[in-house]
N, CA, C and O atoms as a GROMACS GRO file, in nm:
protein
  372
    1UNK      N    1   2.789  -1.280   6.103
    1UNK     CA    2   2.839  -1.325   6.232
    1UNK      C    3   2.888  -1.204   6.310
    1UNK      O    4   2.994  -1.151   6.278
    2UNK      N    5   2.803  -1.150   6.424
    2UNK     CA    6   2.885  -1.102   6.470
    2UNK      C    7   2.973  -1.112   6.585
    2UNK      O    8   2.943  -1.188   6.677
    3UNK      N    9   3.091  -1.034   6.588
    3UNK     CA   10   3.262  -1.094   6.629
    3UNK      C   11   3.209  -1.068   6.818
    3UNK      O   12   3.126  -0.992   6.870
    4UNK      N   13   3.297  -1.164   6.870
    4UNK     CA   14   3.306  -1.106   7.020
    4UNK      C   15   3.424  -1.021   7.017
    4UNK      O   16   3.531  -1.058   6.969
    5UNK      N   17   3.400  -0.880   7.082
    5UNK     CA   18   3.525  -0.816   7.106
    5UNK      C   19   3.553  -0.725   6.983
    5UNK      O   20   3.621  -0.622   6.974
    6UNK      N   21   3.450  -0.824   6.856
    6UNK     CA   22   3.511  -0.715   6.742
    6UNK      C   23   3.399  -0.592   6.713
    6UNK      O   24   3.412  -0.526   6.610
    7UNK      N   25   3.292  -0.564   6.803
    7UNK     CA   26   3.226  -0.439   6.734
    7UNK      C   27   3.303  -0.340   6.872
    7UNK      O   28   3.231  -0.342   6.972
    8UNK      N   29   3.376  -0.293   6.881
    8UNK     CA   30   3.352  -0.193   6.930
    8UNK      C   31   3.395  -0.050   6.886
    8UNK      O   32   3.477   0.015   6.950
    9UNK      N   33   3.331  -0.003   6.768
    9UNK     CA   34   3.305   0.122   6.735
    9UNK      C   35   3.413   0.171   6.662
    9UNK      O   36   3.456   0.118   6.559
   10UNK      N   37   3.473   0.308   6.731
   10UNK     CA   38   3.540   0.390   6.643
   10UNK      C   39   3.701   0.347   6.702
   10UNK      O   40   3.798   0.409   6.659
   11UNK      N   41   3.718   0.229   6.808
   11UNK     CA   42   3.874   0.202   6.858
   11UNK      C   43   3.875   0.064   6.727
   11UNK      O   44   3.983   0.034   6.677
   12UNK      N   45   3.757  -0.002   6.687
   12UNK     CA   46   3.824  -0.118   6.609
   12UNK      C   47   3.847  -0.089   6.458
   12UNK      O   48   3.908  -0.160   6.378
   13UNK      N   49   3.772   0.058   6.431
   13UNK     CA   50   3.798   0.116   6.282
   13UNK      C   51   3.916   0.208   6.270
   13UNK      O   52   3.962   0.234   6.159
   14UNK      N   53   3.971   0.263   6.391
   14UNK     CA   54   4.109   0.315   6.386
   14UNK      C   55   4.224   0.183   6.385
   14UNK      O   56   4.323   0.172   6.313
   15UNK      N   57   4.177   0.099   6.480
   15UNK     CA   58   4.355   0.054   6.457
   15UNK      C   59   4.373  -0.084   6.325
   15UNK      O   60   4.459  -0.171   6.312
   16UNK      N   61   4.266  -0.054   6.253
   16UNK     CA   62   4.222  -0.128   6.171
   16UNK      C   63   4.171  -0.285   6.144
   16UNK      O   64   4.208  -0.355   6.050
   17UNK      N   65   4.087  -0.321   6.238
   17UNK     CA   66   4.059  -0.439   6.258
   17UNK      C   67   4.013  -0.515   6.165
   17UNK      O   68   4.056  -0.629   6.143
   18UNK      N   69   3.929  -0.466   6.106
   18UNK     CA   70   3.850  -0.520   5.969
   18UNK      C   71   3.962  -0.540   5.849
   18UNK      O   72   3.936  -0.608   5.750
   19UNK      N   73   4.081  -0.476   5.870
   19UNK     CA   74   4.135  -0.511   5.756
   19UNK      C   75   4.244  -0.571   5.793
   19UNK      O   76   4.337  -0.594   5.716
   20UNK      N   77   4.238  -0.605   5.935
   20UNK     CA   78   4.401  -0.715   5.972
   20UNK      C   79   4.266  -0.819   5.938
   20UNK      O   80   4.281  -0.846   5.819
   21UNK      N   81   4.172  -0.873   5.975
   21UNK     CA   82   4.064  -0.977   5.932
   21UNK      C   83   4.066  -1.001   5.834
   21UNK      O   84   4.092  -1.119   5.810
   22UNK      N   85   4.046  -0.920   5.730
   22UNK     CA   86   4.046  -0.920   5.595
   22UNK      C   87   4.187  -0.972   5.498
   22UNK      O   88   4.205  -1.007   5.381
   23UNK      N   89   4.255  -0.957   5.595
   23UNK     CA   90   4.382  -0.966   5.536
   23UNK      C   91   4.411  -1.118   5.534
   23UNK      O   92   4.449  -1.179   5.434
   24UNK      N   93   4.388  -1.179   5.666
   24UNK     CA   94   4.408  -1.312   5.692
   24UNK      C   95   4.291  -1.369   5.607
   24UNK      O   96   4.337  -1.454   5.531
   25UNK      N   97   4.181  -1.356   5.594
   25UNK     CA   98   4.060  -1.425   5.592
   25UNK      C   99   4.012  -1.468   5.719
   25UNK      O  100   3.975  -1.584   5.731
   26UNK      N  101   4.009  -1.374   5.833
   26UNK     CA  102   3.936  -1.433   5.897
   26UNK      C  103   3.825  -1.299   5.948
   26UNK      O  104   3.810  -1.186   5.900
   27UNK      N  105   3.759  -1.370   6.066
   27UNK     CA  106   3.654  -1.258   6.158
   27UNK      C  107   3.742  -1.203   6.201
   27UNK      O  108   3.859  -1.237   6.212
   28UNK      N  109   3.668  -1.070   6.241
   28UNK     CA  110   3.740  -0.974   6.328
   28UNK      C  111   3.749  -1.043   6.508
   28UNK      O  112   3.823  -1.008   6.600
   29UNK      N  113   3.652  -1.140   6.503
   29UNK     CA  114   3.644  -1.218   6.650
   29UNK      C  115   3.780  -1.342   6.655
   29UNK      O  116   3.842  -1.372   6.758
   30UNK      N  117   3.800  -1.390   6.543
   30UNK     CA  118   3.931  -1.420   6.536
   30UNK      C  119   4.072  -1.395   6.561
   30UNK      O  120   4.170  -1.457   6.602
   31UNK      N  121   4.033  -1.242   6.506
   31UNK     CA  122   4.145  -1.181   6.528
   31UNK      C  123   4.210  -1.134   6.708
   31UNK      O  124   4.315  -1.151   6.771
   32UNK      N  125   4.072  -1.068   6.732
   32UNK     CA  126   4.090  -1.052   6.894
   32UNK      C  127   4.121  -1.187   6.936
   32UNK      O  128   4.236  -1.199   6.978
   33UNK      N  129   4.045  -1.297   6.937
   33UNK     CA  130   4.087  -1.432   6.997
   33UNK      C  131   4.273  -1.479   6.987
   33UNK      O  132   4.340  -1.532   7.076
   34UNK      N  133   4.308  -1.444   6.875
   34UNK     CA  134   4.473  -1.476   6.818
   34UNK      C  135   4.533  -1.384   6.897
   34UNK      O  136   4.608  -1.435   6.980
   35UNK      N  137   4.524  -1.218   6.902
   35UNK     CA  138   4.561  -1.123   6.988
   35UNK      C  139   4.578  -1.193   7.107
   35UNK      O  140   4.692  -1.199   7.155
   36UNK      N  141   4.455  -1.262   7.180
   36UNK     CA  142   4.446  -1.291   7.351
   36UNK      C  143   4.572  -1.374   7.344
   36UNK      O  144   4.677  -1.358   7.407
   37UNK      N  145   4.539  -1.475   7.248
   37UNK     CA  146   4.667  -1.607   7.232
   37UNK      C  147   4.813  -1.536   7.214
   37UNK      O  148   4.906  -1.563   7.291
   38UNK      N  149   4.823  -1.465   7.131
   38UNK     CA  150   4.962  -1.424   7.129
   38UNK      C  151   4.991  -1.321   7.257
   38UNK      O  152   5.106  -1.280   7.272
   39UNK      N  153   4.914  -1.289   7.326
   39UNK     CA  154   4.986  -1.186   7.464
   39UNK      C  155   4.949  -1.303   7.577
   39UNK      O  156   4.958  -1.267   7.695
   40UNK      N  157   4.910  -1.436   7.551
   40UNK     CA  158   4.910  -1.528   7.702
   40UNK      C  159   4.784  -1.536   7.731
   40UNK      O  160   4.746  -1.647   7.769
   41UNK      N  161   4.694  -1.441   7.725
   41UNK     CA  162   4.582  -1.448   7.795
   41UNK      C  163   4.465  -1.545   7.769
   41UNK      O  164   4.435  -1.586   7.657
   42UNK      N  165   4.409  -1.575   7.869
   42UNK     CA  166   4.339  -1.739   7.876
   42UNK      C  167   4.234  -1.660   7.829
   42UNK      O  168   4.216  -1.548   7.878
   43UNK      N  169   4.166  -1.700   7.744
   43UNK     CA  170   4.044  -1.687   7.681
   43UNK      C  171   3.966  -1.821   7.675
   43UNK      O  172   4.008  -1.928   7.631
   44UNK      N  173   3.824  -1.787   7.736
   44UNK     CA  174   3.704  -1.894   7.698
   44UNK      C  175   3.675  -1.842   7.608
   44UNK      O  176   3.714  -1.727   7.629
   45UNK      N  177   3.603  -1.847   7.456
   45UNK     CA  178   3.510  -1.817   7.404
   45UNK      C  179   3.380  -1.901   7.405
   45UNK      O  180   3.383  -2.020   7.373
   46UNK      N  181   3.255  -1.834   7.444
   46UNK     CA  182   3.134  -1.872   7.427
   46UNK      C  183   3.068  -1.872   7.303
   46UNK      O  184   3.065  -1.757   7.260
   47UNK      N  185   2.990  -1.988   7.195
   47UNK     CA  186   2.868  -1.958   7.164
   47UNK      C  187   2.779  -2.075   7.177
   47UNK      O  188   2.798  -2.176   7.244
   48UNK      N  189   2.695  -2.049   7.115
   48UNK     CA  190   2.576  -2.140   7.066
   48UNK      C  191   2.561  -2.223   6.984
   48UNK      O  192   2.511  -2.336   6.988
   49UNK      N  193   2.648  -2.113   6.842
   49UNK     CA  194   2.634  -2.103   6.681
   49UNK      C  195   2.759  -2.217   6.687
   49UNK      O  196   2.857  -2.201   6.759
   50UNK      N  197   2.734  -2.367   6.575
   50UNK     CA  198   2.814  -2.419   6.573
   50UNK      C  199   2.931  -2.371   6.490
   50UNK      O  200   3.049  -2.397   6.511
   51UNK      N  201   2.882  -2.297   6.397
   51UNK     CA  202   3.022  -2.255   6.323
   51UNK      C  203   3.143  -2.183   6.370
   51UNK      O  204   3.265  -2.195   6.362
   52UNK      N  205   3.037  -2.086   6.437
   52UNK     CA  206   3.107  -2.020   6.512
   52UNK      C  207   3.225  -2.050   6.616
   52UNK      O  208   3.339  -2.004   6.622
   53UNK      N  209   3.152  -2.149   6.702
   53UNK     CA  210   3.239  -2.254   6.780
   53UNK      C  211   3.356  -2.326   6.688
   53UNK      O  212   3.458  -2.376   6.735
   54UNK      N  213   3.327  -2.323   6.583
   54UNK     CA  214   3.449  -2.413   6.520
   54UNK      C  215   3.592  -2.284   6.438
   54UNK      O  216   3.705  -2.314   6.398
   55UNK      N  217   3.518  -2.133   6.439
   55UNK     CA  218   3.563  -2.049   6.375
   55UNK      C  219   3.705  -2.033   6.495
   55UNK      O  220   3.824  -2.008   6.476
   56UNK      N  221   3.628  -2.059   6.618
   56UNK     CA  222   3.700  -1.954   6.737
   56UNK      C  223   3.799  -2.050   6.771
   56UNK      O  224   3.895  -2.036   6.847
   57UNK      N  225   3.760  -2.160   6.697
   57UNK     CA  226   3.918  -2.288   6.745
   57UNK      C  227   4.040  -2.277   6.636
   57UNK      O  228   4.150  -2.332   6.649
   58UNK      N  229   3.988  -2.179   6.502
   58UNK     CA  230   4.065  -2.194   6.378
   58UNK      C  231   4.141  -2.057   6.394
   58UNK      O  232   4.119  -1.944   6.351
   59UNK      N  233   4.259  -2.123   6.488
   59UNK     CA  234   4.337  -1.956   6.525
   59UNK      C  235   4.488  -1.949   6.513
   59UNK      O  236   4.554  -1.848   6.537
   60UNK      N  237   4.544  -2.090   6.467
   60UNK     CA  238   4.680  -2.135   6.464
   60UNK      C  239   4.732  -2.139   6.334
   60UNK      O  240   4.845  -2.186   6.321
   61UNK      N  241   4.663  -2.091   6.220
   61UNK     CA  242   4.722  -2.099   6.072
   61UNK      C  243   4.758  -1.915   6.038
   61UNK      O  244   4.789  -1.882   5.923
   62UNK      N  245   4.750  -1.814   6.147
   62UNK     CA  246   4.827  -1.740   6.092
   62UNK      C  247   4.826  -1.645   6.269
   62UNK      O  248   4.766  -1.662   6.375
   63UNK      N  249   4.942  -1.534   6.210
   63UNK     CA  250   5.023  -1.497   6.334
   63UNK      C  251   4.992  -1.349   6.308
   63UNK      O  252   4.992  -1.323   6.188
   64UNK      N  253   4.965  -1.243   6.392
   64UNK     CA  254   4.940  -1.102   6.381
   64UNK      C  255   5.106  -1.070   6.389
   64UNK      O  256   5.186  -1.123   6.466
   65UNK      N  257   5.133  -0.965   6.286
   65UNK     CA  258   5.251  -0.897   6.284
   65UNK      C  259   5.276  -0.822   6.391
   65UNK      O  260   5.194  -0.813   6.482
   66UNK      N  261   5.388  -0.761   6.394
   66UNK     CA  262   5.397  -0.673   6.533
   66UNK      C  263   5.324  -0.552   6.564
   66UNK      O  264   5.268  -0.513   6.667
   67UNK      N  265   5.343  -0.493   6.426
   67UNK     CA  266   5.255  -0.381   6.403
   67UNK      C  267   5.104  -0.381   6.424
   67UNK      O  268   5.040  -0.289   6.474
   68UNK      N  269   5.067  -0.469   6.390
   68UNK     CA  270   4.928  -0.524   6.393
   68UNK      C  271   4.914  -0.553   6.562
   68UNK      O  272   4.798  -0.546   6.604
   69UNK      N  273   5.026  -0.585   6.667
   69UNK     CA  274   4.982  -0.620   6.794
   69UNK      C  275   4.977  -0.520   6.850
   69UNK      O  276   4.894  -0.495   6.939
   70UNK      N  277   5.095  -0.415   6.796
   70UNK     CA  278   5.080  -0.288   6.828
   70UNK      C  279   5.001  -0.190   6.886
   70UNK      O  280   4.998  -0.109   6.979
   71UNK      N  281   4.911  -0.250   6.750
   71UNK     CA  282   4.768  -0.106   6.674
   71UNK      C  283   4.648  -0.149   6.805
   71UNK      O  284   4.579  -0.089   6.887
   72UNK      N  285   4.677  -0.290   6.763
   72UNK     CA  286   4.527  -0.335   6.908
   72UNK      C  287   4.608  -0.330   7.054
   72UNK      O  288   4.526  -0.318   7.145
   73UNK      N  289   4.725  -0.336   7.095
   73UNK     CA  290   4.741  -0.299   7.195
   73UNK      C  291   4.703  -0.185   7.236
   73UNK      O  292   4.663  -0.183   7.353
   74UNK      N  293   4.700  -0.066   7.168
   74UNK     CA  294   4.681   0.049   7.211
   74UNK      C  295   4.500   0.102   7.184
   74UNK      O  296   4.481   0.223   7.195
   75UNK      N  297   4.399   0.028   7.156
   75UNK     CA  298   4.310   0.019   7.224
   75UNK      C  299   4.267   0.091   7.354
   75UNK      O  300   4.199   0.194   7.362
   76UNK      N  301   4.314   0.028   7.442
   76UNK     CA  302   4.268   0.076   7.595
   76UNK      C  303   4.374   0.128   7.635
   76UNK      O  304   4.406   0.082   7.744
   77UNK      N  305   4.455   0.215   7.591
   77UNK     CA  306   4.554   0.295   7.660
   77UNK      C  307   4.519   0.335   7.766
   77UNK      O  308   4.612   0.332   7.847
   78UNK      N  309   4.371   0.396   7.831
   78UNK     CA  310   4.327   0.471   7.938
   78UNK      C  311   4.243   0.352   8.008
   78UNK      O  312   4.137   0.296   7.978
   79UNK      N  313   4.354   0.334   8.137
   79UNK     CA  314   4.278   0.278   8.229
   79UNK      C  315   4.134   0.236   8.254
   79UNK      O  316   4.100   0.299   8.354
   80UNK      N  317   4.035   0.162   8.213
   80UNK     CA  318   3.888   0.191   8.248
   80UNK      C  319   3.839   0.129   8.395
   80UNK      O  320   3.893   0.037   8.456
   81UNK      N  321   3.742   0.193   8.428
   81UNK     CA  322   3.679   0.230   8.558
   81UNK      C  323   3.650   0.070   8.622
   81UNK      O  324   3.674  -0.020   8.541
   82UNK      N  325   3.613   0.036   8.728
   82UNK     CA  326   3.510  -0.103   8.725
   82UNK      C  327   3.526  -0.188   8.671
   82UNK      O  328   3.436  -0.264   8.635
   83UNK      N  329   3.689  -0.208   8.640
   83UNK     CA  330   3.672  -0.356   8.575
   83UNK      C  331   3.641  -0.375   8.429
   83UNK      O  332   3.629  -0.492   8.392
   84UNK      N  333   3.626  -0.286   8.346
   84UNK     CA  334   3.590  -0.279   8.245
   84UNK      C  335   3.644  -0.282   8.107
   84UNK      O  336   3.765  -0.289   8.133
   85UNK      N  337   3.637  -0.282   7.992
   85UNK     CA  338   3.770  -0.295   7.864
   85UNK      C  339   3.774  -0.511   7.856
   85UNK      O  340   3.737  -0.610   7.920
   86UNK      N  341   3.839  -0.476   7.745
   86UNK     CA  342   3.850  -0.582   7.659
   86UNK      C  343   4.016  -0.636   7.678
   86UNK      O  344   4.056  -0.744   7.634
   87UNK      N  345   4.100  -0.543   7.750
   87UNK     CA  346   4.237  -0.568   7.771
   87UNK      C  347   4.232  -0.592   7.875
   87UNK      O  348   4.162  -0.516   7.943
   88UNK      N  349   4.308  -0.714   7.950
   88UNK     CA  350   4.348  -0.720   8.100
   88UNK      C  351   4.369  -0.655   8.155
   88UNK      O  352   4.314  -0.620   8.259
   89UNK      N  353   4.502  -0.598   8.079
   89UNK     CA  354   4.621  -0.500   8.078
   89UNK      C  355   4.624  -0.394   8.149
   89UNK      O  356   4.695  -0.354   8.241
   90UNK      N  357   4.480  -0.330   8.061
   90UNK     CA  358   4.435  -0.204   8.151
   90UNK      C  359   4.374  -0.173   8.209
   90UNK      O  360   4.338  -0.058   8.237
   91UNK      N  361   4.342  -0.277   8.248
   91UNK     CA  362   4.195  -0.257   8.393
   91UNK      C  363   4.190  -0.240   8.540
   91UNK      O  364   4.209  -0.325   8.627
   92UNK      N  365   4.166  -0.140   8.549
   92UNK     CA  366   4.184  -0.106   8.728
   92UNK      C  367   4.089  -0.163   8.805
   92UNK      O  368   3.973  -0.125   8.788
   93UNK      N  369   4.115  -0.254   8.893
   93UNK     CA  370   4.013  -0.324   8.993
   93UNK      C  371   4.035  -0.284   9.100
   93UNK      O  372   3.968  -0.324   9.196
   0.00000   0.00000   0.00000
């Protein structure tokens, strides 16, 4: 399966994504989805894949630590151009 939000490269293998996932048992697309939920932000998730659809609703049986909101907050520290990035937060429009 792969995650929405969760491949992106060498920012989701630094702040350790695969292993806050791993930790819970869940996807790394989970994890970003719980992230959006715990900072407010309205998230649609899209798929196709029914499981998937049922994965991205299974987000209320565990809670990212602080540290853990931390690590993915700091992600997009640098402003990106056009609207761009995976954080609200930091997006210059």
């Amino acid at each position: 399966m792969e995650p929405a939000g969760g491949n992106r490269g060498n920012d989701t293998r630094r702040c350790g994504f695969k292993e806050i996932a791993e930790k819970y048992k869940k996807s790394t697309a989970q994890v970003t989805l719980r992230w959006e939920l715990q900072n407010g932000i309205i998230t649609i998730p899209k798929s196709t894949h029914q499981e998937r659809i049922k994965a991205n609703t299974n987000l209320y049986d565990f809670e990212l630590t602080a540290a853990e909101m931390t690590a993915i907050n700091g992600l997009d520290a640098t402003p990106q151009p056009l609207g761009m990035g995976w954080n609200p937060y930091t997006i210059e429009y």
